[in-house]
Backbone as JSON, one array per atom type, in Angstrom:
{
  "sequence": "XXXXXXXXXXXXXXXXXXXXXXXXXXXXXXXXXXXXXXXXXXXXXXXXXXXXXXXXXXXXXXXXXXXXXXXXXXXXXXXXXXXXXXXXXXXXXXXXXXXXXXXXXXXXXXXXXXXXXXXXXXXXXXXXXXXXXXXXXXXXXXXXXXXXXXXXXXXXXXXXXXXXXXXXXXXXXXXXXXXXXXXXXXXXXXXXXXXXXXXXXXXXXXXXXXXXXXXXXXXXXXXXXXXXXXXX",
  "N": [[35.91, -8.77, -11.06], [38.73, -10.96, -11.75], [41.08, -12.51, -9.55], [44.83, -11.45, -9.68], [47.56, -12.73, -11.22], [51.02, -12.49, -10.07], [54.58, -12.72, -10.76], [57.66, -13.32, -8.39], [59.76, -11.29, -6.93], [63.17, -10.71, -6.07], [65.75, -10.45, -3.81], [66.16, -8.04, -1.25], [64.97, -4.83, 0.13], [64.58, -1.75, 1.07], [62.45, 0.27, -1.1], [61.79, 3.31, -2.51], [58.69, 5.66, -3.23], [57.76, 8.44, -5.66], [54.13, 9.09, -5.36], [51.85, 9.97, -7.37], [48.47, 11.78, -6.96], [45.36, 11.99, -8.62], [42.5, 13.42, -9.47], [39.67, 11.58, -10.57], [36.67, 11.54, -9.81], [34.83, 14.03, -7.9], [35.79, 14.65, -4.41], [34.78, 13.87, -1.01], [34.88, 15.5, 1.64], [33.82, 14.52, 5.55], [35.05, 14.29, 8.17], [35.61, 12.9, 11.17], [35.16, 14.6, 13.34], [35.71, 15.4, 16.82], [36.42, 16.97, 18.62], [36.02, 19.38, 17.71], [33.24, 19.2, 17.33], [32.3, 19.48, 19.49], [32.94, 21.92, 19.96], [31.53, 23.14, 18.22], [28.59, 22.27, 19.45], [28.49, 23.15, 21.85], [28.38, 25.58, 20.91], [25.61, 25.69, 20.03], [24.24, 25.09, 21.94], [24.77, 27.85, 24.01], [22.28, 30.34, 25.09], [22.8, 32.81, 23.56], [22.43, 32.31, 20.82], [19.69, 30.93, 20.45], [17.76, 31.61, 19.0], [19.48, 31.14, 16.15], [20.2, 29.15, 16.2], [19.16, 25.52, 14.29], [17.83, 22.56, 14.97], [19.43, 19.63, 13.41], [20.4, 20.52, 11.26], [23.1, 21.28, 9.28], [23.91, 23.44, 8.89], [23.6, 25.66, 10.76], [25.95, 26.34, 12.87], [26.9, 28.54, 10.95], [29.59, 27.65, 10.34], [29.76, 24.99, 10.29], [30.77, 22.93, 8.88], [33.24, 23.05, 8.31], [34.93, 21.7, 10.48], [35.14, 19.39, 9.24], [36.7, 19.0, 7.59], [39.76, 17.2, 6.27], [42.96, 18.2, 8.04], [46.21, 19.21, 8.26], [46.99, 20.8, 10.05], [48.08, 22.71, 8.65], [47.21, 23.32, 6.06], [44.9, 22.01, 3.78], [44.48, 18.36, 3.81], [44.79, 14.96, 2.9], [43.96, 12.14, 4.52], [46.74, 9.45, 4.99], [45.87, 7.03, 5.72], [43.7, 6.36, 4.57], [43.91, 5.8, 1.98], [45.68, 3.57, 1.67], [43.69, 1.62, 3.37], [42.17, 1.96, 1.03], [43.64, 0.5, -0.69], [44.1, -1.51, 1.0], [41.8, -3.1, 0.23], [41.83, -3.25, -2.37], [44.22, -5.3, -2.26], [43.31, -7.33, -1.8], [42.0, -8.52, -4.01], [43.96, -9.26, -5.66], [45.83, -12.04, -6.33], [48.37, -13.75, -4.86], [51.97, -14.6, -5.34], [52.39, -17.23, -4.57], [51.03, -19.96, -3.29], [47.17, -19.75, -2.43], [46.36, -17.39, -1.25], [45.32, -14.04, -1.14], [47.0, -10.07, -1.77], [46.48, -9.36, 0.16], [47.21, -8.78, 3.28], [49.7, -8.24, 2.53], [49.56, -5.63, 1.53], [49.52, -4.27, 3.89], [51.36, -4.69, 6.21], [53.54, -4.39, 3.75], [53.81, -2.16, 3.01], [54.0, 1.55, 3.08], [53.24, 5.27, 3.66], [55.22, 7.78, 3.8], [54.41, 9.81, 5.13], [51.84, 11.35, 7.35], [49.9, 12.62, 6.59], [48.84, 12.98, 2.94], [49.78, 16.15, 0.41], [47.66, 18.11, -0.3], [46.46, 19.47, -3.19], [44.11, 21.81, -5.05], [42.27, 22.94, -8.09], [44.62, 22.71, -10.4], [47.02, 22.77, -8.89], [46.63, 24.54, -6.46], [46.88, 24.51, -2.8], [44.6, 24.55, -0.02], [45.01, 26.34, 2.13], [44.64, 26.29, 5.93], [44.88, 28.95, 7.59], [43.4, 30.94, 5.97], [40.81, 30.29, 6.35], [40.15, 30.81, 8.77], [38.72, 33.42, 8.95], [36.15, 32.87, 8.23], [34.96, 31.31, 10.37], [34.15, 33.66, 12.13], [31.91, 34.25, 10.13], [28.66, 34.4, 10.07], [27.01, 34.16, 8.37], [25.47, 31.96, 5.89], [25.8, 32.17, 3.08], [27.66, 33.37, 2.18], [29.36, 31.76, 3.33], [29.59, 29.84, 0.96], [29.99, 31.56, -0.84], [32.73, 32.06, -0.62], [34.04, 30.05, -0.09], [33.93, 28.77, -2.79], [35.38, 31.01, -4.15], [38.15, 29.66, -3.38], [38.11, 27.45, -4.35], [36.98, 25.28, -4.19], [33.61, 23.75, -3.37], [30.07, 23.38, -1.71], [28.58, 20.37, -0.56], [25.46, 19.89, -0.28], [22.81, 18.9, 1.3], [19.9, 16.59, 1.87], [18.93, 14.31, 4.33], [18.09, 11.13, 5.7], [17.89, 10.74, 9.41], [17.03, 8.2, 11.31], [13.9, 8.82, 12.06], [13.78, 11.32, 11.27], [14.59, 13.82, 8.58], [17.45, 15.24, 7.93], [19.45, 18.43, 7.16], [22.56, 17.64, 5.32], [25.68, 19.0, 5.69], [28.42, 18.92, 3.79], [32.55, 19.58, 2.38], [33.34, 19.68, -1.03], [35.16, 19.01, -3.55], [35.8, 19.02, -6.96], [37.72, 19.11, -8.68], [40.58, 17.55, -7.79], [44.26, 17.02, -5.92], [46.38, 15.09, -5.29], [49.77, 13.99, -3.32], [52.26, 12.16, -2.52], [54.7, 10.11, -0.21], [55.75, 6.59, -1.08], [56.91, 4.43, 0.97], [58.31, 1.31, 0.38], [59.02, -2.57, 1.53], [58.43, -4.68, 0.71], [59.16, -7.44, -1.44], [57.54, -8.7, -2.96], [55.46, -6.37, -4.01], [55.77, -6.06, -6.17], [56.73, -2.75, -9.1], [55.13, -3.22, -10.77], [52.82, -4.82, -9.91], [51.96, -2.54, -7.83], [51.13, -0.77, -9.86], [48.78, -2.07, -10.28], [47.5, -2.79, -7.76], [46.94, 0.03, -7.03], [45.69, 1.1, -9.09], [43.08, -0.45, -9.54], [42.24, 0.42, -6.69], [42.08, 2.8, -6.98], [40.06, 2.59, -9.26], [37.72, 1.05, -8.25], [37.62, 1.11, -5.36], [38.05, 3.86, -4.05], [38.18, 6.91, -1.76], [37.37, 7.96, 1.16], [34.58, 10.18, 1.64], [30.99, 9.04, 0.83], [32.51, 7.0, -1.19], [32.48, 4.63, -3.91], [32.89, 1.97, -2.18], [31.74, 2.41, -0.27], [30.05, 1.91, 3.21], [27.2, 2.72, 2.09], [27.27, 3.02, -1.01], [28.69, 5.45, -3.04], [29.65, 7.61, -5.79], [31.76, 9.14, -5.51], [35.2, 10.36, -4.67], [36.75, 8.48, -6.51], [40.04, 7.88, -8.45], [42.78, 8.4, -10.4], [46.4, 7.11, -9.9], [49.95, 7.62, -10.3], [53.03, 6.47, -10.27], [56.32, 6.39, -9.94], [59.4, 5.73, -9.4], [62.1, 7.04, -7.16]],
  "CA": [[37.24, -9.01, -11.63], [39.58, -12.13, -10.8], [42.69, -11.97, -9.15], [45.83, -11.22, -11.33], [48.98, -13.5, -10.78], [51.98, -11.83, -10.32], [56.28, -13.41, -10.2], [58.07, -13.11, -7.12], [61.36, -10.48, -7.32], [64.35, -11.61, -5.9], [66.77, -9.4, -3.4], [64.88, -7.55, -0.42], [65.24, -3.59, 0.3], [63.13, -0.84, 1.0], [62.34, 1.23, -2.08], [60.77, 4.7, -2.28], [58.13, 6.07, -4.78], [56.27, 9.23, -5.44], [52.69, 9.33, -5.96], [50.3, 11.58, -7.66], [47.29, 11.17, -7.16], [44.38, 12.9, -9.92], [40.88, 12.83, -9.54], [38.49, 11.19, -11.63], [34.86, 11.93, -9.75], [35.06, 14.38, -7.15], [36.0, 14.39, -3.17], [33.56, 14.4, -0.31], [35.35, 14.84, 2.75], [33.58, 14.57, 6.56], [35.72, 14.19, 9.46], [34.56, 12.69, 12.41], [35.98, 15.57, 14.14], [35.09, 15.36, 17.89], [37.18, 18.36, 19.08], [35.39, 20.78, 16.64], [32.0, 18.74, 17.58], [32.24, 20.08, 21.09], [32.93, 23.97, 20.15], [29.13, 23.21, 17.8], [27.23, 21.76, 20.19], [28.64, 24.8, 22.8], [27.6, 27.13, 20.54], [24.18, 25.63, 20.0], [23.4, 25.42, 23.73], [24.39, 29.13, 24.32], [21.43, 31.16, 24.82], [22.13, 33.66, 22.64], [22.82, 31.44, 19.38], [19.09, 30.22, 20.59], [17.02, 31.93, 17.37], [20.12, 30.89, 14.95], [20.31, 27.34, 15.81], [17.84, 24.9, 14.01], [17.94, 20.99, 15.26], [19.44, 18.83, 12.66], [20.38, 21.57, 9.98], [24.39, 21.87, 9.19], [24.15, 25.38, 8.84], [23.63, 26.6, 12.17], [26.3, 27.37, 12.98], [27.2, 28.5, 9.21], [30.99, 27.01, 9.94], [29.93, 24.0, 10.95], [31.51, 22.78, 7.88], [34.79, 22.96, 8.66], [35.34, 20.42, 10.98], [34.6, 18.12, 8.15], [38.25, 18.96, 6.49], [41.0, 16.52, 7.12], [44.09, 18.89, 7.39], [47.53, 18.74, 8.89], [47.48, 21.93, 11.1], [48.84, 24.51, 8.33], [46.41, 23.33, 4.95], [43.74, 20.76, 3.93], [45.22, 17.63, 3.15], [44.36, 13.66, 2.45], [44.69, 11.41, 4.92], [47.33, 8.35, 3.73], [45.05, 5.79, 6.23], [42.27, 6.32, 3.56], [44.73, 5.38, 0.68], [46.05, 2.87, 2.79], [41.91, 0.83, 2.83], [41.32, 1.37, -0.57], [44.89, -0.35, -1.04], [43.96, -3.56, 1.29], [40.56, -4.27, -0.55], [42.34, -3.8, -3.82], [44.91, -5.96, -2.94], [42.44, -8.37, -1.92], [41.88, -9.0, -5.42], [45.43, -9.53, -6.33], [46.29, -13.09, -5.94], [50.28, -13.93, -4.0], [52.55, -15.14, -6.07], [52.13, -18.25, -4.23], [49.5, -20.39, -2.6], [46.1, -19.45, -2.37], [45.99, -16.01, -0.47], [45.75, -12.73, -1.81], [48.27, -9.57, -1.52], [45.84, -7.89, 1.27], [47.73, -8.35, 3.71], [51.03, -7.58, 1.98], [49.55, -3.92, 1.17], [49.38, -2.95, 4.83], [52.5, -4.93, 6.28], [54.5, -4.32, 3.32], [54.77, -0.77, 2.69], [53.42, 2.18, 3.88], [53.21, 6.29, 2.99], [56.1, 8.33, 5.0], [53.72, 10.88, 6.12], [50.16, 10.78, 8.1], [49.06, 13.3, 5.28], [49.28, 13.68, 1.15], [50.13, 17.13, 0.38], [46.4, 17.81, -1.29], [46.01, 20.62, -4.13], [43.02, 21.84, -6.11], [42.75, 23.24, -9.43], [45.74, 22.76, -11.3], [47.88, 23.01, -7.76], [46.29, 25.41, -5.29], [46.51, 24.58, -1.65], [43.72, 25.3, 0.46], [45.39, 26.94, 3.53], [43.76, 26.73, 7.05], [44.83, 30.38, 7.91], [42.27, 31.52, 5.12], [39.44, 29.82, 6.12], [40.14, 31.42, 10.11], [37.52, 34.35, 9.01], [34.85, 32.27, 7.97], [34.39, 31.03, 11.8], [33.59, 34.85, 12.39], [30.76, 34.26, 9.65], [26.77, 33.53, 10.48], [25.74, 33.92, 6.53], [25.85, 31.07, 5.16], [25.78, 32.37, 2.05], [28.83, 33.97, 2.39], [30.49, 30.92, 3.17], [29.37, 29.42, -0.05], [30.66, 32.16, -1.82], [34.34, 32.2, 0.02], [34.75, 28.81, -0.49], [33.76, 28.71, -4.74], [36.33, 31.44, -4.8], [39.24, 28.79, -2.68], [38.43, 26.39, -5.5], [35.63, 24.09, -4.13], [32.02, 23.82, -3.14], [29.88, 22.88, -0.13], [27.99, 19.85, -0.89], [23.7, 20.23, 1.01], [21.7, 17.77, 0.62], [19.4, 16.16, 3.11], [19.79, 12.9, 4.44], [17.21, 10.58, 6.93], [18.31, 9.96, 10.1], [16.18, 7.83, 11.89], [12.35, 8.92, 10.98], [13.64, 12.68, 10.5], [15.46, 14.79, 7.58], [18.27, 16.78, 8.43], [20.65, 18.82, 6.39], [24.07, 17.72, 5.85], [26.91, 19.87, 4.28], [30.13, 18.52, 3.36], [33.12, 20.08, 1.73], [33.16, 18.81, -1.86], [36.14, 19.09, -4.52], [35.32, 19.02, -7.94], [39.02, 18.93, -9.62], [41.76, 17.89, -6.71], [45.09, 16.42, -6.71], [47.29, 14.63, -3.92], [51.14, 13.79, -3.74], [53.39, 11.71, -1.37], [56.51, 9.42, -0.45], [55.31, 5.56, -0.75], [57.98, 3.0, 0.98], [57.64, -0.19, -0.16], [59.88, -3.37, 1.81], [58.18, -6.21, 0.56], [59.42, -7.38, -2.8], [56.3, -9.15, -3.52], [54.84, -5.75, -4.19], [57.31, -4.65, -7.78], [55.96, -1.55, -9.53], [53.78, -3.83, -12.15], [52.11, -4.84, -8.58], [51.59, -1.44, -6.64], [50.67, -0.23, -10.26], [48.06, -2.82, -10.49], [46.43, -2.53, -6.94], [46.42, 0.98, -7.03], [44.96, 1.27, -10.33], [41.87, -1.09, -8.26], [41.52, 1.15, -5.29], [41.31, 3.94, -7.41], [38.71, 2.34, -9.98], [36.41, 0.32, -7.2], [37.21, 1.51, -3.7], [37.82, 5.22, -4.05], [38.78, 7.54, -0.79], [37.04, 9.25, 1.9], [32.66, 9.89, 1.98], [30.2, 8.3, -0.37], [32.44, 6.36, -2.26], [32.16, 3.13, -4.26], [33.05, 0.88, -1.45], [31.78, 2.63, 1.16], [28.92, 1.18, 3.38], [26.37, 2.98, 1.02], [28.38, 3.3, -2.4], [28.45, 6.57, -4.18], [30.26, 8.35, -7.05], [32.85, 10.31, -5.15], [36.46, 9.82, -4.63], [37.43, 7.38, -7.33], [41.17, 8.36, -8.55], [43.85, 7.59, -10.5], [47.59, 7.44, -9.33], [51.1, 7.81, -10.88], [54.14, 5.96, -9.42], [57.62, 6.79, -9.97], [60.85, 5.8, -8.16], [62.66, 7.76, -6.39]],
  "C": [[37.92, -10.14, -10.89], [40.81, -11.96, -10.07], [43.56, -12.34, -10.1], [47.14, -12.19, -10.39], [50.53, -12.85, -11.11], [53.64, -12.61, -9.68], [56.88, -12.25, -9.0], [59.51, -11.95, -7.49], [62.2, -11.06, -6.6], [65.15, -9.98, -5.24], [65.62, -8.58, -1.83], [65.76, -6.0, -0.14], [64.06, -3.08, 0.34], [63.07, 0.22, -0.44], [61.12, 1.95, -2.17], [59.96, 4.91, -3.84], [57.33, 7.32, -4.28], [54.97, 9.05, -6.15], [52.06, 10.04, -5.88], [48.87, 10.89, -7.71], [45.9, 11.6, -7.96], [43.23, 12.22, -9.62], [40.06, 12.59, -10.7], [37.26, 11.37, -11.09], [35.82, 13.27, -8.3], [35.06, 13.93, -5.73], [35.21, 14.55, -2.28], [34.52, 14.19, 1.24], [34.1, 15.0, 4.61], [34.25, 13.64, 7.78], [35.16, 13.83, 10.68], [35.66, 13.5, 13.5], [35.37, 16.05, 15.76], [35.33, 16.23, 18.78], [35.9, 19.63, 18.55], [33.15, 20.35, 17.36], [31.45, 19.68, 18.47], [31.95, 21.5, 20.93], [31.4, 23.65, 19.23], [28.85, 23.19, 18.46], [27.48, 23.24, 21.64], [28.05, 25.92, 22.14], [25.93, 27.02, 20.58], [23.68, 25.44, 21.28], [23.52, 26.85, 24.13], [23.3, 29.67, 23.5], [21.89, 32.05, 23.81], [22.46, 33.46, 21.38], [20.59, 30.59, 19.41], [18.4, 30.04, 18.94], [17.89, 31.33, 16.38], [20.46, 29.61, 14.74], [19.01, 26.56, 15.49], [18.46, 22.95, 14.06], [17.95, 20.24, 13.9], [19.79, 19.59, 11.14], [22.53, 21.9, 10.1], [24.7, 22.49, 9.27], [23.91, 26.07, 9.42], [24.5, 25.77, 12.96], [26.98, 27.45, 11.23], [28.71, 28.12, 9.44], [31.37, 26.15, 10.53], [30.6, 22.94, 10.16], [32.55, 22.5, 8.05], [35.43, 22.2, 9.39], [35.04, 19.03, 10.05], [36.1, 18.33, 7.69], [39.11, 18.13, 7.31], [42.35, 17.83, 6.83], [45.44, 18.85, 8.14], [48.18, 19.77, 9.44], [47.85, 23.18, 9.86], [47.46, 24.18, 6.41], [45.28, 21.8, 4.86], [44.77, 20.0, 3.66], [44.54, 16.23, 3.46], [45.08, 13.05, 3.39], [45.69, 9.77, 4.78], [46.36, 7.08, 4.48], [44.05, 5.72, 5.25], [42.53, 5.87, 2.18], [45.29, 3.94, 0.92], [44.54, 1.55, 2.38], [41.87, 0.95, 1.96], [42.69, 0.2, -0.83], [44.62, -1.97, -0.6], [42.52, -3.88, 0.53], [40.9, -4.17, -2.31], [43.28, -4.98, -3.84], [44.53, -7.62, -2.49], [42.41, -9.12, -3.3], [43.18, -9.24, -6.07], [45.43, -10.71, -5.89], [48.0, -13.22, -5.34], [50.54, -14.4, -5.02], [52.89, -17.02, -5.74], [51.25, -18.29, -2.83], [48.57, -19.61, -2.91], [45.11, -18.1, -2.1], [46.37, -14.95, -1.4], [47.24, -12.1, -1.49], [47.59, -8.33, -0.16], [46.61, -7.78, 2.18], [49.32, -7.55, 3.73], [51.33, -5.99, 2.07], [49.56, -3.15, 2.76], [50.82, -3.29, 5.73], [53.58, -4.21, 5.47], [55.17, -2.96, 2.67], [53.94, 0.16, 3.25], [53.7, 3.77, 3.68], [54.41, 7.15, 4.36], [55.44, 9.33, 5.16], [52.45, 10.22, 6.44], [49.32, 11.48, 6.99], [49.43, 13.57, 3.74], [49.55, 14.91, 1.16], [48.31, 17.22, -0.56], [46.4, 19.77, -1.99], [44.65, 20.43, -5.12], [42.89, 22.82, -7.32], [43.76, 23.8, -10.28], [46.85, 23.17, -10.47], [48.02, 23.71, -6.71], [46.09, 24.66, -3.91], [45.47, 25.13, -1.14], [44.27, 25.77, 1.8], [44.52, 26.87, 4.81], [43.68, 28.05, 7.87], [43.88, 30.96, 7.11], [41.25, 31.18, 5.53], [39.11, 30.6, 7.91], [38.99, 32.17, 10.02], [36.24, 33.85, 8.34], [34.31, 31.66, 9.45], [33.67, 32.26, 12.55], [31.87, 34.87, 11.49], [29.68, 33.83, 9.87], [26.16, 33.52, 9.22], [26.36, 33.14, 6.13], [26.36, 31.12, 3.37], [27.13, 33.15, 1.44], [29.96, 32.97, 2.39], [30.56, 30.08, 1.38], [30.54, 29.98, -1.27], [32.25, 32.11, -1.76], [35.09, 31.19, -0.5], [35.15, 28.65, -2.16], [35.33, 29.46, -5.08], [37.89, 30.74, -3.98], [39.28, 27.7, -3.73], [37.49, 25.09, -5.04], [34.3, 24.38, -3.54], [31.63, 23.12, -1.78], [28.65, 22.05, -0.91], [26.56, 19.72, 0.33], [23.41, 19.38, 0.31], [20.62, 17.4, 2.57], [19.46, 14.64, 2.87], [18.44, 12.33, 5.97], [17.85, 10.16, 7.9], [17.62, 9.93, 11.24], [14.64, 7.81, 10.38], [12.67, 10.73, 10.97], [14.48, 13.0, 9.15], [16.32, 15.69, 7.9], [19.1, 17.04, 7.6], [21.81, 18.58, 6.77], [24.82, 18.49, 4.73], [28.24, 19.66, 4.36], [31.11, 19.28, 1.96], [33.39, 19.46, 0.35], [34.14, 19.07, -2.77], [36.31, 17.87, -5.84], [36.82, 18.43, -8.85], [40.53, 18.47, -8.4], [43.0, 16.72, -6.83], [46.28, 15.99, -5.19], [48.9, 13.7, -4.34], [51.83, 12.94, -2.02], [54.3, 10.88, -1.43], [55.68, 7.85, 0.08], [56.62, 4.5, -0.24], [57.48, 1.5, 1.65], [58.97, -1.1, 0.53], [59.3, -4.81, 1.59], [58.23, -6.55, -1.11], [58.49, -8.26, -3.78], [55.41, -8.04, -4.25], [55.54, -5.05, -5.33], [56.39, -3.85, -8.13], [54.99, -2.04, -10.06], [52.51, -4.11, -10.52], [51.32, -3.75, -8.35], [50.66, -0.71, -8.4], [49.14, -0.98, -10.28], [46.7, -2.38, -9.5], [46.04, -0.96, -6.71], [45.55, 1.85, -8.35], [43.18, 1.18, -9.78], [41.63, -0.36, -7.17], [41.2, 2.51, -5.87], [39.92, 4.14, -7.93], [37.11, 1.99, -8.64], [36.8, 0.44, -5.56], [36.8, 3.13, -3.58], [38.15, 6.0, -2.35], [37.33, 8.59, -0.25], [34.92, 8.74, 1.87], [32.33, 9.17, 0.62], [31.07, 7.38, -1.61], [32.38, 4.85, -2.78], [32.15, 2.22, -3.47], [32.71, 1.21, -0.13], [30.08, 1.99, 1.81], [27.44, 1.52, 2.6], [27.01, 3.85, -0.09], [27.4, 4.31, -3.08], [29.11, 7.07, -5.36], [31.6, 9.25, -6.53], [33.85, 9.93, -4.94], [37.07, 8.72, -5.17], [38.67, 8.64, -8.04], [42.06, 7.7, -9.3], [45.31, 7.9, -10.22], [48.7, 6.98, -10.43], [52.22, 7.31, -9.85], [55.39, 5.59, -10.36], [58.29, 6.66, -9.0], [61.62, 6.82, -7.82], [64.16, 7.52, -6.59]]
}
């Protein structure tokens, strides 16, 4: 696609917007969660986890999972830095309203989400709470977690994956139908609604949010989105 040419506004202020955000493929989230890393790898060195841990397998310990969720201490939730990147390589593709340069850097200068997290719901507005998921750290059947989760409203994505010259199982939390909300303020009047609708239209279509998706160093199908923006 080429870049789109967009007129300059006139007046300068900060102005607020909410955005929804609706999924079009599903979510893959994994956290590089280095806290949570630590309590795994403790469990898999105690002796008596020896028989239940298997080298390179997600599912020993069966809630190893869970450090994969981004969440904001009380539920899951979307982090806005990940909305944020798809935003500067969409607005890459936007041309300035003058000279030569895009609006990439505009999108990270010029406005910015008033929280660190979206509010994130899944089917048709369910929170996933992190107090619910507390008794699944008690669980060793995996199969159990499977089931816990389906009935919270999403799935655990297995697959295997090469790394190096072996195969190891990875399992990431996966959401099929999910839906994110927050407060966007905007101070650069280069960015009017026809704008922000524009590049976020583009980070929804061809960047997408979070694991495997379109723009990520090996492009997949997951987290493409589209968003709703309304003033405030």
């Amino acid at each position: 696609m080429g870049m789109v040419w967009f007129g300059f506004s006139g007046g300068v202020r900060m102005r607020s917007y909410q955005v929804q955000i609706e999924s079009v493929t599903p979510l893959l989230m994994h956290r590089d969660n280095l806290e949570f890393k630590a309590i795994v790898e403790r469990w898999q060195r105690d002796p008596a986890n020896r028989d239940k841990s298997v080298p390179g397998d997600d599912r020993s310990p069966a809630w190893n999972w869970i450090g994969s969720l981004y969440h904001d201490g009380k539920a899951v939730a979307l982090p806005t830095d990940c909305v944020m990147a798809s935003c500067m390589g969409a607005g890459a593709e936007v041309k300035a309203p003058r000279g030569k340069k895009s609006l990439k850097a505009q999108t990270q200068s010029g406005m910015a989400f008033a929280e660190p997290y979206l509010a994130f719901t899944v089917n048709g507005g369910h929170p996933i709470r992190m107090a619910d998921l507390q008794a699944l750290h008690q669980t060793e059947n995996f199969d159990e977690h499977l089931t816990s989760v389906r009935d919270m409203g999403f799935a655990l994505d297995i697959r295997r994956a090469r790394i190096g010259t072996s195969k190891h199982v990875r399992v990431r939390p996966v959401f099929e139908t999910w839906h994110a909300r927050g407060t966007l303020n905007v101070w650069d009047d280069t960015l009017t609604l026809d704008v922000l609708n524009t590049v976020l239209f583009l980070a929804g279509d061809k960047y997408g949010l979070l694991e495997w998706r379109p723009s990520g160093r090996r492009p997949g199908p997951f987290g493409r989105f589209r968003a709703e923006i309304t003033a405030i």
